[in-house]
C-alpha beads as a LAMMPS data file, in Angstrom:
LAMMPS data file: protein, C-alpha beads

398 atoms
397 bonds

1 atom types
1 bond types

-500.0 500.0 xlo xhi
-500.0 500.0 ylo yhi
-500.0 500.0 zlo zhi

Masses

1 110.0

Atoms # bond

1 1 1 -406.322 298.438 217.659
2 1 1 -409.417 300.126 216.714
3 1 1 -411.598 297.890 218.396
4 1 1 -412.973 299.357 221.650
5 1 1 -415.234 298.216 224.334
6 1 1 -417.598 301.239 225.650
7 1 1 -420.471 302.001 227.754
8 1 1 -421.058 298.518 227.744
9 1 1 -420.279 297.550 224.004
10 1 1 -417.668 297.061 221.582
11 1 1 -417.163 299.257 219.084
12 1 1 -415.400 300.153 215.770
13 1 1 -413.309 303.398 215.430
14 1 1 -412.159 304.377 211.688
15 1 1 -411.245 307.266 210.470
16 1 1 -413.519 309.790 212.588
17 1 1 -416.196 307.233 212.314
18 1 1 -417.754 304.817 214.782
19 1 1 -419.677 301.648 213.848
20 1 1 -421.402 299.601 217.110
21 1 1 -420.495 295.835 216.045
22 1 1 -423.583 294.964 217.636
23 1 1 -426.028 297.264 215.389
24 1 1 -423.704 295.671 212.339
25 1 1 -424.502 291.966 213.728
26 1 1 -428.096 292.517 214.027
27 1 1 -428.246 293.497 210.438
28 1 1 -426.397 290.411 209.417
29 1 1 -428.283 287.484 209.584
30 1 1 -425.141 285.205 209.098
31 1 1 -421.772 285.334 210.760
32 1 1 -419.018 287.466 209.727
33 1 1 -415.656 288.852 209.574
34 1 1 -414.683 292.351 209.899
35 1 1 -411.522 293.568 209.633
36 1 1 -409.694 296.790 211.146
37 1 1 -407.729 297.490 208.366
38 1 1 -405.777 300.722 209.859
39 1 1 -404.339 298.341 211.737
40 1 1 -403.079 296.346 209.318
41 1 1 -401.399 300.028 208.609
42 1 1 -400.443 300.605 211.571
43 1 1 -398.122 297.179 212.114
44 1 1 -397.070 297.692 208.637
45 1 1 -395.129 300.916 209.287
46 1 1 -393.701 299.146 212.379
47 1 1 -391.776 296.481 209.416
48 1 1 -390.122 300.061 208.447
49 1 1 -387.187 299.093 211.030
50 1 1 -387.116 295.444 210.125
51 1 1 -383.644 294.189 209.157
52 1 1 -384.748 293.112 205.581
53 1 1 -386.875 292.875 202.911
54 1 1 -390.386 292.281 203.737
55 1 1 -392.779 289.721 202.060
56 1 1 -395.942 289.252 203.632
57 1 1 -396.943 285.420 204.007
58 1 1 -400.422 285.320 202.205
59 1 1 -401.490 282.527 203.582
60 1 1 -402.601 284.158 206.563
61 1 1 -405.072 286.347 205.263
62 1 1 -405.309 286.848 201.203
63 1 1 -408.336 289.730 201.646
64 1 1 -408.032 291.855 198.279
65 1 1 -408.436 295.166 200.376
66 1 1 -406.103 293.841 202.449
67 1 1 -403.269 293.302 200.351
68 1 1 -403.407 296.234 198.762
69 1 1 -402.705 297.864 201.801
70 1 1 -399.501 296.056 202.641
71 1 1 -398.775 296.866 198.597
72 1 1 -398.731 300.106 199.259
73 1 1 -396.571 300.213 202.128
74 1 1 -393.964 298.781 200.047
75 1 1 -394.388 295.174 201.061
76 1 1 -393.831 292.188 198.803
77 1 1 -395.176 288.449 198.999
78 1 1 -394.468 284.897 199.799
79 1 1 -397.271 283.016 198.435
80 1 1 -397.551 279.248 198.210
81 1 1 -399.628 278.013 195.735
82 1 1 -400.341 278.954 191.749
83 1 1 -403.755 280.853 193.069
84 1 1 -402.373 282.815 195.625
85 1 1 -399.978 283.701 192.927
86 1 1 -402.504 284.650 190.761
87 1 1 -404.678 286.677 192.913
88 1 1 -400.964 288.448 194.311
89 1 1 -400.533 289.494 190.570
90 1 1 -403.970 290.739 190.350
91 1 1 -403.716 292.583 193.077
92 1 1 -400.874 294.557 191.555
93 1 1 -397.977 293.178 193.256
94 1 1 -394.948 293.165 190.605
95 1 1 -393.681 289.509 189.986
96 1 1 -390.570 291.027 191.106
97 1 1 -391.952 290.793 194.498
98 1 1 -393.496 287.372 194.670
99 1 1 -391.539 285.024 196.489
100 1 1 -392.924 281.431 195.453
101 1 1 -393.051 279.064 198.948
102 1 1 -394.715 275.758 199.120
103 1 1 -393.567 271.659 199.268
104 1 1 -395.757 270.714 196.146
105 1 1 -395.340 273.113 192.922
106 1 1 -395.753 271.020 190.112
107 1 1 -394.892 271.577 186.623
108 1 1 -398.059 273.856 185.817
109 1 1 -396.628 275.909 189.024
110 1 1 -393.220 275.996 187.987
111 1 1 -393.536 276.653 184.136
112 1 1 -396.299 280.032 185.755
113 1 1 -393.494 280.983 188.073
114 1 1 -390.663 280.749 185.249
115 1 1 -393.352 282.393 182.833
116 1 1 -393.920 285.499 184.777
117 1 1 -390.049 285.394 186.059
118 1 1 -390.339 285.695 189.227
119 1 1 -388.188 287.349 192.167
120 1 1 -387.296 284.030 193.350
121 1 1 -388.591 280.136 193.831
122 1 1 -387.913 278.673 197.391
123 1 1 -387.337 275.005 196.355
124 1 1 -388.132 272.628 199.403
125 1 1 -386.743 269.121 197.575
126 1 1 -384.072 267.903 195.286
127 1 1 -386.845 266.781 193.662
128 1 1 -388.426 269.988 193.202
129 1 1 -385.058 271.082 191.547
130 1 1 -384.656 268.608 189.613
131 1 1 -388.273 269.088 187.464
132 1 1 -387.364 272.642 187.365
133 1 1 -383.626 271.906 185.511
134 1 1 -385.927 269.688 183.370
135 1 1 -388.154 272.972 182.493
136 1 1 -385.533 275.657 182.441
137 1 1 -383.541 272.951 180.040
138 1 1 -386.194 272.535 177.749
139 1 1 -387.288 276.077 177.269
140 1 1 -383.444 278.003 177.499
141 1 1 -385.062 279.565 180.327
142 1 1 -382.655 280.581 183.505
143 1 1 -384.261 280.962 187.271
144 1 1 -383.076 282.224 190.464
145 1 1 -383.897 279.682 193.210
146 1 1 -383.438 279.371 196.983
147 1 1 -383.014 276.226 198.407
148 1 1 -385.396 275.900 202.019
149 1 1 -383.149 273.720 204.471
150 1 1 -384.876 272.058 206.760
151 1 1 -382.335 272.287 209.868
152 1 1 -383.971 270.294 212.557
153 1 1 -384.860 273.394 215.195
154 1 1 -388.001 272.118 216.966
155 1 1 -389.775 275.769 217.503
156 1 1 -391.707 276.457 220.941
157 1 1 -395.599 276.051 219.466
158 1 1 -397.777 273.571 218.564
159 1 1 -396.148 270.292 217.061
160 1 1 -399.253 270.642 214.435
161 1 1 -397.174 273.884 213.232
162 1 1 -393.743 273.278 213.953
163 1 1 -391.730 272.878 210.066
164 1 1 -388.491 272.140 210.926
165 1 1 -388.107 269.021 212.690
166 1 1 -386.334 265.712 211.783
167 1 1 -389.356 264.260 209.994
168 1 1 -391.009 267.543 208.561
169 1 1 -392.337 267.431 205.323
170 1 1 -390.847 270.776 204.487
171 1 1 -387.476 271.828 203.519
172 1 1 -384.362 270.015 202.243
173 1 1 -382.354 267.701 204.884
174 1 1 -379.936 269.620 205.833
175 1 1 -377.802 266.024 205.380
176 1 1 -378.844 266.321 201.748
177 1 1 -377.120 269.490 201.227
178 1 1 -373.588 268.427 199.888
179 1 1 -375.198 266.464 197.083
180 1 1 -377.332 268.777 196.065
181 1 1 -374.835 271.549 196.297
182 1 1 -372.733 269.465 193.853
183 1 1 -375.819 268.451 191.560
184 1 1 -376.236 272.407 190.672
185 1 1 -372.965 272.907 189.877
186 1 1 -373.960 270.844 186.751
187 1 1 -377.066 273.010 186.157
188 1 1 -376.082 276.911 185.182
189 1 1 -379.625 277.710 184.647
190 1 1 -380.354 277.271 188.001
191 1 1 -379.162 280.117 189.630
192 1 1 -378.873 279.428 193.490
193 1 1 -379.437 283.039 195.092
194 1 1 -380.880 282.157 198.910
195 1 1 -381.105 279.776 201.392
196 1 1 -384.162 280.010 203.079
197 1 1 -385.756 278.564 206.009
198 1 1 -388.983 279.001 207.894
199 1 1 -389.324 276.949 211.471
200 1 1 -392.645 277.272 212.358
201 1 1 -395.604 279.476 213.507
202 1 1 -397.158 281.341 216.024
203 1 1 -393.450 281.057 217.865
204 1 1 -393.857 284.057 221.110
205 1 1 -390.115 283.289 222.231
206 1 1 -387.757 285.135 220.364
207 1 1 -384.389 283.607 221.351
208 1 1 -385.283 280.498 218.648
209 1 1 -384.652 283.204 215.993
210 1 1 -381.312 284.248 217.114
211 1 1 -380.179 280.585 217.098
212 1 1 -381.822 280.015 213.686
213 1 1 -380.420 283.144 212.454
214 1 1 -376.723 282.132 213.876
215 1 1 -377.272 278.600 211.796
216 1 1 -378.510 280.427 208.834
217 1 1 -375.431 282.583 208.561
218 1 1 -372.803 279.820 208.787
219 1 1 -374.672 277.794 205.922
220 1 1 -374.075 281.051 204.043
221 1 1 -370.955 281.362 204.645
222 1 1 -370.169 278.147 203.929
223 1 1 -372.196 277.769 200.603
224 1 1 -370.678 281.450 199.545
225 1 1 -367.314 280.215 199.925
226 1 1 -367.910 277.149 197.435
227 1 1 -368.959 279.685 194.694
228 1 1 -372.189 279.708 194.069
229 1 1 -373.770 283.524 193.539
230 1 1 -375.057 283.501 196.917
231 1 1 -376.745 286.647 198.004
232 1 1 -379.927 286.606 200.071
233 1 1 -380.906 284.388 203.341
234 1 1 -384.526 284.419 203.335
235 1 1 -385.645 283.922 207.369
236 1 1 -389.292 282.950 207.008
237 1 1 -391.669 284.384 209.485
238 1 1 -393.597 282.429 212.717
239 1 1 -393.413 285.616 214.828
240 1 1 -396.373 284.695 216.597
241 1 1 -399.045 287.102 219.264
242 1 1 -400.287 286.359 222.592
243 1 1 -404.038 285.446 221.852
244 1 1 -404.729 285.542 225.729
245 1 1 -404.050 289.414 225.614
246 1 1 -405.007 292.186 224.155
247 1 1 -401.882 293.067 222.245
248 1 1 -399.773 295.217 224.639
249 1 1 -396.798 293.276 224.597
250 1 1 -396.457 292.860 220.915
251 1 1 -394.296 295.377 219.496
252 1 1 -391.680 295.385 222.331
253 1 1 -391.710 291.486 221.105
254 1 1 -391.202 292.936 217.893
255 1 1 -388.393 295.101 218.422
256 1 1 -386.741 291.762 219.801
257 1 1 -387.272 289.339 217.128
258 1 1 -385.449 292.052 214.705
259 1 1 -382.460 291.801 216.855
260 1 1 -383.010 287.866 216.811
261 1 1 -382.828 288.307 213.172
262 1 1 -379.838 289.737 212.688
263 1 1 -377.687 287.885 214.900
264 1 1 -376.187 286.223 211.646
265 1 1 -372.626 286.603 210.562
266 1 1 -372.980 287.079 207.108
267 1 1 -372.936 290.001 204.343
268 1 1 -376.549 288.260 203.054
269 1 1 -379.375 289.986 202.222
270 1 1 -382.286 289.156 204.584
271 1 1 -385.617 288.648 203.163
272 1 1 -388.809 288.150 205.769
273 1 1 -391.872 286.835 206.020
274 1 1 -394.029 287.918 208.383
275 1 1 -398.346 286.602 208.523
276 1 1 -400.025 286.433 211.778
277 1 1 -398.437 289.348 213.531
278 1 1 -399.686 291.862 210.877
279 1 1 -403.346 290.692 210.506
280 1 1 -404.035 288.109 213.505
281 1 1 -405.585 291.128 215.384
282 1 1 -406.854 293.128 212.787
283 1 1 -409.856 290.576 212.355
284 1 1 -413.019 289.324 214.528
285 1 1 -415.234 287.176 213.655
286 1 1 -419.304 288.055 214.849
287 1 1 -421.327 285.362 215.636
288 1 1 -424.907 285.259 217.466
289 1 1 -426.203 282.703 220.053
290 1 1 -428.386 280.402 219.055
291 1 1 -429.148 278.526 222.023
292 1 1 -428.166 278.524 225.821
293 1 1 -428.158 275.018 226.565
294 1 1 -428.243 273.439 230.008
295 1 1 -426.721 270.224 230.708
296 1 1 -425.427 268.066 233.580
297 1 1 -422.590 269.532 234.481
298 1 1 -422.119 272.566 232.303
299 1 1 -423.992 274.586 229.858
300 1 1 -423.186 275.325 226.339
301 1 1 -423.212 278.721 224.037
302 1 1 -424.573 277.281 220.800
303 1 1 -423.166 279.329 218.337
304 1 1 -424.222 280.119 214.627
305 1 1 -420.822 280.377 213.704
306 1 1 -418.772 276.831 213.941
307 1 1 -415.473 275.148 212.731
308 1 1 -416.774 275.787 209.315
309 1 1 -416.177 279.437 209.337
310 1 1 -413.016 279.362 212.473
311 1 1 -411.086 275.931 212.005
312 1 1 -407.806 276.820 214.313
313 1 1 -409.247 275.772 218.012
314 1 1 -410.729 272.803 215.922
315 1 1 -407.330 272.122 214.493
316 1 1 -404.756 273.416 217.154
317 1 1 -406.532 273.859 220.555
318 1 1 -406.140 277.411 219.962
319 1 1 -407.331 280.142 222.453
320 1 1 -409.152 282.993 221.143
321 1 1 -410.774 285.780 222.937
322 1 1 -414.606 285.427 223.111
323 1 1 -416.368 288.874 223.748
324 1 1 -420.376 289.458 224.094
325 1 1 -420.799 292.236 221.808
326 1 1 -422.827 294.124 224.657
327 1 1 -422.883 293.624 228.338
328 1 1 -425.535 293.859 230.326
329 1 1 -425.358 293.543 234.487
330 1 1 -422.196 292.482 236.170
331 1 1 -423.029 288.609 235.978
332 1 1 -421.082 286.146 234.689
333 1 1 -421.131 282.329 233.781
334 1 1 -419.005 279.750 232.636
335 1 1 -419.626 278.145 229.196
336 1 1 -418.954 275.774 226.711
337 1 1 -418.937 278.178 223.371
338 1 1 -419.487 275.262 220.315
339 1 1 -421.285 275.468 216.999
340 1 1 -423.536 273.797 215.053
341 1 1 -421.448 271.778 213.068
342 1 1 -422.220 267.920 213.538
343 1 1 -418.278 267.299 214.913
344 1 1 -417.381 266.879 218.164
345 1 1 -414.359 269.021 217.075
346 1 1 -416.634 272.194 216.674
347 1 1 -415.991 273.658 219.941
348 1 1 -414.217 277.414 219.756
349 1 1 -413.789 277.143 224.051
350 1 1 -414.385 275.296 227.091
351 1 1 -415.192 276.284 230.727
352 1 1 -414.900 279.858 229.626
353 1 1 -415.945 282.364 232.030
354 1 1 -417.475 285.487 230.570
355 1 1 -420.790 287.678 231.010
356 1 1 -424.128 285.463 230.760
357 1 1 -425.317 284.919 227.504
358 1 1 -428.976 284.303 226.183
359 1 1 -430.087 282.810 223.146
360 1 1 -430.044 286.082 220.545
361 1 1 -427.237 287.795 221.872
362 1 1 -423.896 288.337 219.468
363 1 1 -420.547 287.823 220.387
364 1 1 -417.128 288.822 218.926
365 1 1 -414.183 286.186 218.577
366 1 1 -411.071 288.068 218.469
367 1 1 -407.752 287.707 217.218
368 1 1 -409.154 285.827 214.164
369 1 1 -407.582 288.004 210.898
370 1 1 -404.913 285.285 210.170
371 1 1 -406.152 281.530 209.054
372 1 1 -409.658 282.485 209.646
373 1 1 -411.782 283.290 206.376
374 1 1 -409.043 281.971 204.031
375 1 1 -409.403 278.373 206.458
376 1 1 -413.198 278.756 205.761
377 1 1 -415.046 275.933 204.241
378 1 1 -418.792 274.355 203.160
379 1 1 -418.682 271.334 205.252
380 1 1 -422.335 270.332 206.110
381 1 1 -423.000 273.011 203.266
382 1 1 -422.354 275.892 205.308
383 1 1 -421.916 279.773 203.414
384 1 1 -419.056 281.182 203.360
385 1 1 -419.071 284.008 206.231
386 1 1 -418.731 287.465 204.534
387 1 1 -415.824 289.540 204.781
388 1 1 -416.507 293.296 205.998
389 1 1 -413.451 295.850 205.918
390 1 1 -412.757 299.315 207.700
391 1 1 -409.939 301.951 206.163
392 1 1 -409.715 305.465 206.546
393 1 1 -413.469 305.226 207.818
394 1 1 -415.040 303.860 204.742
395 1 1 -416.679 299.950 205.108
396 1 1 -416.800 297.729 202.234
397 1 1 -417.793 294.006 201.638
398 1 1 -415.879 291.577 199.558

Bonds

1 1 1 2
2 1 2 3
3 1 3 4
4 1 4 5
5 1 5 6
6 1 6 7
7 1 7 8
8 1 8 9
9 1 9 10
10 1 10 11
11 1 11 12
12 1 12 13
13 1 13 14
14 1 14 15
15 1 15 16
16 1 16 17
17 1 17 18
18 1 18 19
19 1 19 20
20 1 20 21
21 1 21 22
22 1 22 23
23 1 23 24
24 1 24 25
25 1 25 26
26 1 26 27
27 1 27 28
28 1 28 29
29 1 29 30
30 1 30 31
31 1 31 32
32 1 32 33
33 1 33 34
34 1 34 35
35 1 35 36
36 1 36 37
37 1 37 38
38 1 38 39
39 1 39 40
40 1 40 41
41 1 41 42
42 1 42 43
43 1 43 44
44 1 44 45
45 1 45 46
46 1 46 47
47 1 47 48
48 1 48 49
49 1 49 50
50 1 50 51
51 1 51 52
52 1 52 53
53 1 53 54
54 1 54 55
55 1 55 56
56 1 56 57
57 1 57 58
58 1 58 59
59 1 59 60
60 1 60 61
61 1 61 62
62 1 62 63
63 1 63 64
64 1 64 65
65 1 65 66
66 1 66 67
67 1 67 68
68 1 68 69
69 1 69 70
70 1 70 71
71 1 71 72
72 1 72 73
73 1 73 74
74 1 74 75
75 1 75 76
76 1 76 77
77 1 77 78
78 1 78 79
79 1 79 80
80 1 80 81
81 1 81 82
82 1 82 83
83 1 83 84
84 1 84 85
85 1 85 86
86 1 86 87
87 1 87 88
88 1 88 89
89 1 89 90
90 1 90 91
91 1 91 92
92 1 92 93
93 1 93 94
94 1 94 95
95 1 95 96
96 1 96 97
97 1 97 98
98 1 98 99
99 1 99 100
100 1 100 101
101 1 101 102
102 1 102 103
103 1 103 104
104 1 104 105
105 1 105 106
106 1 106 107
107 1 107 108
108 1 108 109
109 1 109 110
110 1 110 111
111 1 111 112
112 1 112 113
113 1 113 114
114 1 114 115
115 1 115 116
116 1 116 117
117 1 117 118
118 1 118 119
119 1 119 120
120 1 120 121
121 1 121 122
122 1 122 123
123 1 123 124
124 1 124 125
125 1 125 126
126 1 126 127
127 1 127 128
128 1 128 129
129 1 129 130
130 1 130 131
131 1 131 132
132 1 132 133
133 1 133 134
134 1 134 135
135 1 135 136
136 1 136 137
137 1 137 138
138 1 138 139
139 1 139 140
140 1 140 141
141 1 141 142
142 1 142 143
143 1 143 144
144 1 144 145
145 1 145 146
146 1 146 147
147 1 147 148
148 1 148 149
149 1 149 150
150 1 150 151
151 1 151 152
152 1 152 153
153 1 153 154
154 1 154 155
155 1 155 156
156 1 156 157
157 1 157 158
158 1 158 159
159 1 159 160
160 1 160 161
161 1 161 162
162 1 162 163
163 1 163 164
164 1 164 165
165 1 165 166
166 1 166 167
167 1 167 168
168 1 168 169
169 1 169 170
170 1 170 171
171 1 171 172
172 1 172 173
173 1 173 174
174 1 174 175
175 1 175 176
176 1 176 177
177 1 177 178
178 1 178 179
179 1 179 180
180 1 180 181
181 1 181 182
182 1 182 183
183 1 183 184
184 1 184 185
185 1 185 186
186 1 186 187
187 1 187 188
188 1 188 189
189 1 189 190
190 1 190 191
191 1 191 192
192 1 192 193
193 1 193 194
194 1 194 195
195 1 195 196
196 1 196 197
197 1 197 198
198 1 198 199
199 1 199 200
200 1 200 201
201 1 201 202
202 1 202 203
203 1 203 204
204 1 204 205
205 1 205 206
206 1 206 207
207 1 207 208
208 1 208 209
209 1 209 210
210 1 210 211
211 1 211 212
212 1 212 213
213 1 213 214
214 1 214 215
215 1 215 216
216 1 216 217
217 1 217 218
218 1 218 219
219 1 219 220
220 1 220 221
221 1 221 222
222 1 222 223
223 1 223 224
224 1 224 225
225 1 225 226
226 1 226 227
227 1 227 228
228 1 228 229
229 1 229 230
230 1 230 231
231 1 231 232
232 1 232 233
233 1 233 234
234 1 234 235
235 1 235 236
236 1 236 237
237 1 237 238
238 1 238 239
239 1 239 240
240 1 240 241
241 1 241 242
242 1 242 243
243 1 243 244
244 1 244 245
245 1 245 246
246 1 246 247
247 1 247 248
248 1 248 249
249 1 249 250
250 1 250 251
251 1 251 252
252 1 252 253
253 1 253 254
254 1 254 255
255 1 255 256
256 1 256 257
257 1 257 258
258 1 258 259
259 1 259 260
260 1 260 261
261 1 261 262
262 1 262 263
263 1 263 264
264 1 264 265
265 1 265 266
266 1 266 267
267 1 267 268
268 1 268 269
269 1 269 270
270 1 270 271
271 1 271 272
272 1 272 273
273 1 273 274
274 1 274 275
275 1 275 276
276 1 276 277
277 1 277 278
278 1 278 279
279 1 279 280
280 1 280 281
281 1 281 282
282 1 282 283
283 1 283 284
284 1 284 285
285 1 285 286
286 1 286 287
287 1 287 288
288 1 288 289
289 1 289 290
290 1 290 291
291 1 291 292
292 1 292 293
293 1 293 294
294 1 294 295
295 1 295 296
296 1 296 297
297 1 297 298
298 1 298 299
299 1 299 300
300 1 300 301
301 1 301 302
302 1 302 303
303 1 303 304
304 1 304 305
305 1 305 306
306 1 306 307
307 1 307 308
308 1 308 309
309 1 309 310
310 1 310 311
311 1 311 312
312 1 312 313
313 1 313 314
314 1 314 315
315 1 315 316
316 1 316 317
317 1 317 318
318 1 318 319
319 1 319 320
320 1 320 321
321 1 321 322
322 1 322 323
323 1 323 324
324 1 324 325
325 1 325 326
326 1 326 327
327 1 327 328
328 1 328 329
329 1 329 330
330 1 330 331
331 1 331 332
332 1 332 333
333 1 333 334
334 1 334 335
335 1 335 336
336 1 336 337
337 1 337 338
338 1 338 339
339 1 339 340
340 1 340 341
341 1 341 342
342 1 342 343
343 1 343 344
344 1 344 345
345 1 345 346
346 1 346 347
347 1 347 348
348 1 348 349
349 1 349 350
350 1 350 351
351 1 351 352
352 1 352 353
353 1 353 354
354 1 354 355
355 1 355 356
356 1 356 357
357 1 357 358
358 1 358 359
359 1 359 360
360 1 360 361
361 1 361 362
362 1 362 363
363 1 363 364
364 1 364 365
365 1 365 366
366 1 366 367
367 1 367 368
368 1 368 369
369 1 369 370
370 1 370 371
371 1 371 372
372 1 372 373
373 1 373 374
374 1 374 375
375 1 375 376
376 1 376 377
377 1 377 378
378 1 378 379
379 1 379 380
380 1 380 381
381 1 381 382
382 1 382 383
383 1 383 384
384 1 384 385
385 1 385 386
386 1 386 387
387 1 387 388
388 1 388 389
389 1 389 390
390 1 390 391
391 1 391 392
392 1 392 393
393 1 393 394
394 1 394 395
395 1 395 396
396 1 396 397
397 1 397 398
């Protein structure tokens, strides 16, 4: 990570140059993202060794600079909506390497996806592949789908972001399987090339893999052997980062979940889809205190920036690291950081413990390049925070 904290202050290091965050804040009069994107690099050429094919979840951070970054590294896409499509093509990424995700295409979706033929549809309902027979019927068109099981594997995270439990919304019942198996066999323009799955996110121990992975490779098997042109088992992502830490520990963790990965027993291809681990760190978001306020018990950091422009401690209890951009004396305080949102939600810590703050000062919230900007929103007609990018030492602004 180029981020560094120096002489007192945290600083930006790109490309032989150096950019003091709090000089950039102070000519910002709103909050902001910046993003370090030589390290998006960086844990790009770390997928090199992965055991598959690598399609970057775009959900976590859909910056235009940004994906063409991960383009050029040879990385494809899993997006989940018709826009993110979109923007994926526009972006240059060959519909060859668009992996369509999501529990709610509808026809306009589907017909887009079978329009610009696609490298492959994850269907998450019979339902799902049922409206696409009805399209691919009607238009002679043929499509290679996966089918996304749903096989009850409560991940270690948040329940707000596990995806594979009994009652999850995503995926196909693994129950359901046999009759849909046997529905396709009527359909030859639905050509059933993967079985995918995806369990959940920001998931730090590794062993749930292996056990998915094991599960994975027996439905393979078993689906193979009933002769359907089987020939892919796309894995998801949900490799998650320790937000409590700087980042030390991440590519040993790396290294492990590879080895989780390919615990299967099958001659599949493996497809991946990795989000948070390649951008979570890459981003901070700059805010500046508005207030200092005392109260009974504790004091608050009022915050320009609130849920608005951060929504995942509003959303998941979510740690992030909170950083005054420059420190000054040794003391510190404890505080409750909040914004100025009118929610009792908007509250990015409490009884934190960090260097005493005054009304004026900036501060950096770390760890927040995946679901940060692209989570963004106008409630209480709040802008949009800007988007500021490093590579190879040259800034830009979206």
């Amino acid at each position: 990570m180029a981020f560094t904290f120096e002489n007192g202050e945290w600083n930006l290091k790109s490309g032989g140059q150096v950019w003091h965050l709090e000089r950039l804040a102070k000519e910002r009069p709103r909050p902001f993202y910046l993003y370090d994107l030589d390290s998006v690099s960086e844990r790009a050429r770390a997928f090199a060794k992965a055991p598959g094919q690598v399609h970057y979840a775009m959900k976590a951070n859909a910056h235009p600079r940004l994906l063409s970054v991960l383009r050029q590294a040879g990385f494809g896409v899993d997006v989940v909506s018709l826009g993110e499509m979109q923007k994926a093509l526009a972006c240059g990424f060959s519909p060859q390497r668009v992996i369509f995700s999501g529990v709610g295409k509808d026809t306009e979706d589907l017909k887009a996806a079978l329009a610009h033929r696609i490298f492959q549809i994850n269907a998450e309902s019979f339902e799902e592949l049922q409206a696409l027979a009805v399209l691919t019927a009607s238009t002679g068109q043929t499509a290679d789908v996966a089918i996304r099981l749903n096989i009850h594997l409560t991940a270690p995270t948040h329940k707000n972001i596990q995806t594979a439990t009994e009652e999850s919304k995503f995926g196909l019942d693994l129950r359901l399987l046999p009759e849909v198996l046997s529905w396709l066999k009527t359909q030859p323009q639905l050509r059933l090339k993967a079985l995918a799955v995806h369990i959940g996110s920001q998931i730090l121990d590794v062993s749930v893999f292996e056990t998915m992975s094991r599960k994975m490779g027996e439905l393979f098997r078993d689906v193979k052997a009933q002769s359907f042109p089987l020939e892919r088992l796309d894995l998801g992502g949900g490799l998650g980062i320790d937000y409590q830490n700087d980042g030390a520990e991440d590519f040993p963790r790396l290294q492990r979940y590879f080895k989780a990965l390919s615990a299967h027993d099958s001659p599949a291809q493996l497809l991946l889809e990795p989000g948070r681990f390649l951008v979570a760190r890459s981003g901070v978001l700059i805010a500046k205190v508005v207030y200092v306020k005392r109260g009974v018990s504790r004091q608050f950091a009022i915050l320009n920036a609130g849920m608005t422009s951060l929504m995942r401690p509003a959303l998941y209890d979510a740690y992030h690291r909170i950083e005054p951009l420059r420190v000054r004396g040794g003391e510190r305080e404890t505080y409750s950081v909040v914004g100025p949102i009118c929610e009792s939600t908007d509250v990015f810590a409490e009884a934190r413990e960090m260097p005493r703050l005054a009304a004026g000062d900036h501060v950096a919230i770390f760890e927040a390049g995946a679901y940060g900007a692209v989570m963004a929103n106008t409630y209480n007609e709040s802008p949009l925070p800007e988007q500021w990018s490093v590579l190879d030492g040259r800034m830009e602004v979206l």
